[in-house]
N, C-alpha and C positions, 0 to 999 in steps of 0.2 A: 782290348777286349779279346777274351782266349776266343779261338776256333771252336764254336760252336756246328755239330752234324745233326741236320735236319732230317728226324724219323717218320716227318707226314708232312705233307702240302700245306696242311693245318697251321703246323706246328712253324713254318715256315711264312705265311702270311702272318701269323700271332707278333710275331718276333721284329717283323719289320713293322709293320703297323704299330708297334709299342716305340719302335723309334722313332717314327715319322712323327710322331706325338711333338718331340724335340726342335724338329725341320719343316715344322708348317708353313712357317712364311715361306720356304723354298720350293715347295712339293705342290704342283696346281689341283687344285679341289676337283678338277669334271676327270681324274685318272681313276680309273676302274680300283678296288682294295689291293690286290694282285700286283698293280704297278704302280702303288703308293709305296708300295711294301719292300719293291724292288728299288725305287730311287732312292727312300732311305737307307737302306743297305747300303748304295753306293756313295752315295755322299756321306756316312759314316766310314765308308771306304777311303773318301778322299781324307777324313777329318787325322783319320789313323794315318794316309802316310806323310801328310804334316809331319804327326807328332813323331814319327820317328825318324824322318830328316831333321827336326831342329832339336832331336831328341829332349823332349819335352812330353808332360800328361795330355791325352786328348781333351780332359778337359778344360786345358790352359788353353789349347790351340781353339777349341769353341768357344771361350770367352775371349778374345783375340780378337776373332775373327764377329762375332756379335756387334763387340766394340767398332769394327772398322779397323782394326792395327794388324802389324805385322807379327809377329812370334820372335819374343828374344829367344836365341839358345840358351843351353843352361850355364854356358860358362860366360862368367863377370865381364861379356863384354857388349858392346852393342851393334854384333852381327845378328843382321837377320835372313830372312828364309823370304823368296818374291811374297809378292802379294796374293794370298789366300784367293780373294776371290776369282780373280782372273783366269788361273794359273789350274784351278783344280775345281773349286764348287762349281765355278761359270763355265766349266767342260763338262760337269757331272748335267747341268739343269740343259745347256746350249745341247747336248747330244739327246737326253728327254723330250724336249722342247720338237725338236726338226727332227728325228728318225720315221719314215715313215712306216717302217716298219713294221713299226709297233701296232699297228693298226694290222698286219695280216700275221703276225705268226708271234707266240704268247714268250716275253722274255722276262727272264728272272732275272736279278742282279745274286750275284754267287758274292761269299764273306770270306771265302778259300781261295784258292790255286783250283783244289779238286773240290767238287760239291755235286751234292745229291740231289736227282730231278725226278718228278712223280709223273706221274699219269697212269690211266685206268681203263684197262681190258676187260671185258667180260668173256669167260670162258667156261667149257663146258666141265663139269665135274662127274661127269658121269654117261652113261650110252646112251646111245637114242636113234637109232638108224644109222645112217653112213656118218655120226658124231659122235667121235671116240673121247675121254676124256683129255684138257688139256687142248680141244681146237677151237679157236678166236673165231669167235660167233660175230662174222661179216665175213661176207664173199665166201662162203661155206659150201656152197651147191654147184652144180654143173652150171646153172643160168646165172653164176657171178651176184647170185641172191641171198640177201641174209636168212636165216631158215627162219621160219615167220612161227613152225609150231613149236620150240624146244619146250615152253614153260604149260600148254595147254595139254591138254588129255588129247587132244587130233595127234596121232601116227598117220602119217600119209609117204614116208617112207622105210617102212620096216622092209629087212632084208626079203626076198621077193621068195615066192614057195616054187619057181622053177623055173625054167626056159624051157620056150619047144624047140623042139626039132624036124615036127612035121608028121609026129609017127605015135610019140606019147598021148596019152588023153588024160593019165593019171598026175596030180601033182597034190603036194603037202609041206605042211612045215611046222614050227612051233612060233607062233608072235612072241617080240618080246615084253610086252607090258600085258598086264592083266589081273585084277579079271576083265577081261571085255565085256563091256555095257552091252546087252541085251539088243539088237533091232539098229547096229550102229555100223555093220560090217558090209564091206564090199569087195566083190573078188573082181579082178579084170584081167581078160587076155584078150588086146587088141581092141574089137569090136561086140568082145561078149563081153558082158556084164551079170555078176551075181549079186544076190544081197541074201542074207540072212533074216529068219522071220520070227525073230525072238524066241524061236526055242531050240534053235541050236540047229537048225535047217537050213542050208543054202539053196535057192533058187532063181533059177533064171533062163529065159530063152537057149540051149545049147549048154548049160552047165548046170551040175547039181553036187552037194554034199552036206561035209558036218560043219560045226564051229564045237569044240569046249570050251565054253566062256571062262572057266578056272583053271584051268590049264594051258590056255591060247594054242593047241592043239587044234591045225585046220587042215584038211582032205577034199577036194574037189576031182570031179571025173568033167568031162567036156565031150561035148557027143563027136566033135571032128575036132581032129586033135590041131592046137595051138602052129601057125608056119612058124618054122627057123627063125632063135631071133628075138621069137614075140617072147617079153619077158608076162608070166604070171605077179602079181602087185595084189596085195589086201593092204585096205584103207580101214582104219576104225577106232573109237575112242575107246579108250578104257578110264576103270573108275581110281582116279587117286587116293580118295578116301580110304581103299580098302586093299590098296597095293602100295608097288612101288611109284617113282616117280621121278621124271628127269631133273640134274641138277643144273642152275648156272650158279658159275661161283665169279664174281667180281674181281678178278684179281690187279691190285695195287702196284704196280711196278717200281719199284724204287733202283736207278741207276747213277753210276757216278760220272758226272764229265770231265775233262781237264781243260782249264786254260791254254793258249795258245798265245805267244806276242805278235804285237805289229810294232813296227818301226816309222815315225817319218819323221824326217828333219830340214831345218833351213838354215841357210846363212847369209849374213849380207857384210857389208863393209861399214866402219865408224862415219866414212864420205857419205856413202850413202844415207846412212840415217839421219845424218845433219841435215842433207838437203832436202831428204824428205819432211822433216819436221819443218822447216824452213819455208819451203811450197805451198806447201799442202796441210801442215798444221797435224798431221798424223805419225804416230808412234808407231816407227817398224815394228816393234818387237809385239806389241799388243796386234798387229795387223796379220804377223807372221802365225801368232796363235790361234787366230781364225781361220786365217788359211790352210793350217794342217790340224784344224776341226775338222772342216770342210771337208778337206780330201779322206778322213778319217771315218766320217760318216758315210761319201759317196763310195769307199772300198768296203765299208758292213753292208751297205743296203746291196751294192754287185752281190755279197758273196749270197748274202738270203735271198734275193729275188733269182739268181741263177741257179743255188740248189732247191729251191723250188720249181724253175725250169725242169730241172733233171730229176724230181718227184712226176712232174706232170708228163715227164716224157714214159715214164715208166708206166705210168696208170694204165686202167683200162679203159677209162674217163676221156674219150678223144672226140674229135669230129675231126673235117674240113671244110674249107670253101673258099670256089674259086674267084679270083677278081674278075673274070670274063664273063658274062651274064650267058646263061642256056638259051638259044635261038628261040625267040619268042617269047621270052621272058623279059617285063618292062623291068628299068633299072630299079626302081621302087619295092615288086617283090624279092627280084636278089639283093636288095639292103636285108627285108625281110627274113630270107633266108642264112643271114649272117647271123643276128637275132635269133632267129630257130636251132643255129649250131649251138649256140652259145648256152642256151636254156637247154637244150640236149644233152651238154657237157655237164651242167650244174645236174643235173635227173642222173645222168650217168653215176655223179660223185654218190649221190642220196642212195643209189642203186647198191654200190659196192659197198656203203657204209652200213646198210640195213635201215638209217634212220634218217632224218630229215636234220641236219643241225642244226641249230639256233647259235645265230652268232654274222660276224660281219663278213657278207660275199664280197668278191673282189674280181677286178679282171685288173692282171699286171700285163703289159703292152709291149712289143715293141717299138721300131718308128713307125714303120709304114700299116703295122695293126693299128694303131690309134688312128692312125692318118683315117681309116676304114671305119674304126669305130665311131669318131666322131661324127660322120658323116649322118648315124641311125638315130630314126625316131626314136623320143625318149631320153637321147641323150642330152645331160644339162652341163654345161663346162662349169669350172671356177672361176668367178668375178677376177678373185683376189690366187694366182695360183701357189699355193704352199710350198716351196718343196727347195732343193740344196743344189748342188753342183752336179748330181748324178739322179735323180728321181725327183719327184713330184706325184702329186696326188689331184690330176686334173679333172676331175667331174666325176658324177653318177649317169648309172643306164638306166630310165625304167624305176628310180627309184629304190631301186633292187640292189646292184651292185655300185660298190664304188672303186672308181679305175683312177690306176696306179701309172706313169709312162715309166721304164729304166730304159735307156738306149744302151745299154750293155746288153740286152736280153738281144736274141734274135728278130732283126724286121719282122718279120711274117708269124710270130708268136704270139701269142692270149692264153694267159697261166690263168685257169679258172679256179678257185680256190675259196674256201672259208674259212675263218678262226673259228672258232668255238669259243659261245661266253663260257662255258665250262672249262677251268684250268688245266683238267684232268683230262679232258678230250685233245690236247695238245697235235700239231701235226708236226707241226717244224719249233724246235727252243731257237733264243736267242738269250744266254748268259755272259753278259757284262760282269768283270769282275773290278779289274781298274784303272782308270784312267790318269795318268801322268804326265805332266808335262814340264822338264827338266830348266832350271835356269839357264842364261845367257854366258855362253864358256867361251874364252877364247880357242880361235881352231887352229888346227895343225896344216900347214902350209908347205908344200916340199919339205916334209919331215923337221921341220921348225915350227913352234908356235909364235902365232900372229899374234900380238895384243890388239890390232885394229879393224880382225875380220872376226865377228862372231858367229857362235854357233846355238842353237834350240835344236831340239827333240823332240816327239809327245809319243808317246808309246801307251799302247791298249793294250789290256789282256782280257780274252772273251772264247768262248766257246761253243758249236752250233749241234745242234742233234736234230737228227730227221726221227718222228718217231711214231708217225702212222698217215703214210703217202695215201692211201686212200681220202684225202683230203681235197686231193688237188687234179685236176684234167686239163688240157691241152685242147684250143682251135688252132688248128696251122691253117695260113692262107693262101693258098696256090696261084699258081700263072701271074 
């Protein structure tokens, strides 16, 4: 299959979903389209680099492998290439299967080395008070708030018609939108307030002037003039119909990631494997390729749950709370109080995003935060608990969130966080490109080769992007 470069998210889910068509029995039915679309990518990933270790058509190596058989190479003899499934499909599905991952931060499976990942900004395209074109409409204001009027006819920060000094009474300016609606206008300095009376007259206790509704030309006098300081502010709608009007424009992000390798390998001896087989009835080498799954997966889930650490370290999204309860306080409301950090941080996130996201909460732990967490009402553990050699997915809080332990993350941490069902709302990628895992070589020995000590490999290629940390906030837990 040539390298195909994906020009939309679209075009991107199209393309894997037309292959999963092929890998149904492999691909489990409850995966969102998004990561149907990814596992067949990858396991057409694995199917491809069969075919060009036994150099052979990929579609010899899918019917091969359908069958149950091994893959002859192309020349007349009958060497073959390990066994398919073990070796590559059963590492593409076994790392699907158990990533927990996948559950807090949106991964694509990449057809490349380099591959193109989307998500979607909204930004301004135009002026609008302190929003210049070109500024990402969240966390846009002094109070870390998304601007709530860009699209409506409400100005509620238009550049301000003066500052006192203590001495002025005079002040003016020109608004920038207009015409102004008629009986909509308000002047304010401090504790005076004017309003406008539909005809183009400001009035009000301690100030008076004009308004041009068609030319947003405004002039106000104040009987004592405005202290040092006090900025002058008009408030007021104008009519879009009959003017201008502010733009959002959507923008699309299209960026390219690279892959990256991991390494891991084992070796044992010919002794060895006899007696194991012997004992115990189990196959080193099929044992060994679990075991550097395992470790394979507990080094992706480290590296995501800890750059997700270091998203929430950064936020503005934080709390804390101490293990010591406040004198007077029974242990039951400082549980409570953990719970109120915690909902404070999710409010926090909704705060910085401008919007509420839909999509799966999560609280990632450390040891002695779970230790805490589980302790709070509401919390329900796992009967049955899921998870690998380095994370699990131990229960919900509340029904609300579901909590993740990595004992890699810091004790006293709680990474507050959501994915978004929206693809394009992305915070953190996770791109799997491919997964390999080398046959049984013999190894080199004091610079001699052993025939009787062998060696495996499995090697990854994948690649991570952080690409809008406002996703994610921090409880640290003190004392």
């Amino acid at each position: 299959m040539a390298h195909i470069s994906f020009e939309s998210h679209e075009e991107y889910r199209e393309f894997g979903l037309e292959l999963a068509k092929d890998y149904s029995d492999y691909i489990p039915e409850h995966l969102s389209p998004d990561d149907k679309a990814s596992m067949a990518i990858l396991i057409n990933n694995a199917f491809e680099q069969v075919a060009r270790t036994a150099k052979v058509p990929r579609e010899k190596v899918v019917e091969s492998f359908m069958k149950g058989s091994s893959v002859i190479c192309e020349s007349n003899t009958t060497a073959d290439i390990p066994a398919f499934d073990l070796n590559y499909l059963g590492m593409v599905t076994y790392v699907y299967q158990n990533l927990s991952a996948f559950e807090v931060v949106h991964v694509r499976g990449l057809n490349a080395p380099e591959g193109n990942i989307f998500y979607r900004k909204p930004i301004m395209d135009g002026t609008k008070g302190y929003l210049t074109p070109g500024t990402e409409l969240a966390a846009t204001n002094t109070n870390s708030k998304y601007h709530p009027y860009v699209a409506a006819d409400l100005v509620v920060d238009d550049p301000s018609l003066g500052e006192g000094d203590g001495t002025n009474k005079n002040f003016g300016g020109k608004l920038q939108y207009k015409p102004v609606i008629p009986g909509t206008m308000t002047v304010v300095a401090g504790t005076v307030v004017g309003s406008d009376d539909g005809a183009g007259n400001i009035k009000g206790d301690g100030v008076s002037g004009t308004v041009n509704y068609a030319t947003g030309e405004v002039s106000v006098s104040f009987s004592t003039a405005p202290a040092a300081g006090t900025v002058v502010k008009a408030t007021y709608r104008y009519d879009q119909e009959n003017g201008g009007y502010a733009e959002i424009k959507f923008k699309y992000e299209k960026e390219k990631v690279k892959v990256i390798s991991r390494k891991i390998g084992a070796s044992w001896t010919s002794e060895f494997e006899e007696d194991v087989q012997t004992y115990f009835g189990i196959s080193i080498e099929s044992d060994m390729v679990s075991a550097m799954s395992q470790q394979a997966i507990f080094e992706t889930e480290a590296k995501i749950h800890l750059e997700l650490y270091a998203l929430a370290q950064a936020s503005g999204a934080k709390a804390t709370w101490s293990v010591t309860p406040p004198n007077g306080v029974s242990d039951k409301d400082h549980m409570f109080m953990l719970k109120k950090a915690i909902n404070q941080v999710d409010a926090a996130i909704a705060k910085q995003l401008g919007y509420i996201p839909v999509g799966n909460r999560f609280l990632i732990c450390g040891t002695d935060a779970l230790a805490h967490v589980g302790d709070l009402d509401g919390f329900e553990g796992n009967a049955n608990v899921q998870g690998n050699v380095g994370s699990a997915k131990v229960g919900t809080l509340n029904k609300k969130y579901s909590i993740y332990f990595n004992p890699t993350l810091p004790d006293n941490a709680i990474v507050v966080g959501v994915k978004p069902a929206d693809p394009l709302l992305m915070g953190f990628g996770y791109f799997p490109y491919r997964f390999e895992i080398s046959p049984s070589v013999p190894e080199v020995v004091n610079g001699k080769i052993d025939p009787f000590t062998k060696k495996k490999a499995l090697r990854s290629r994948e690649a991570f992007k952080a690409v809008n940390p406002r996703l994610y906030g921090l409880v640290t837990i003190t004392g």
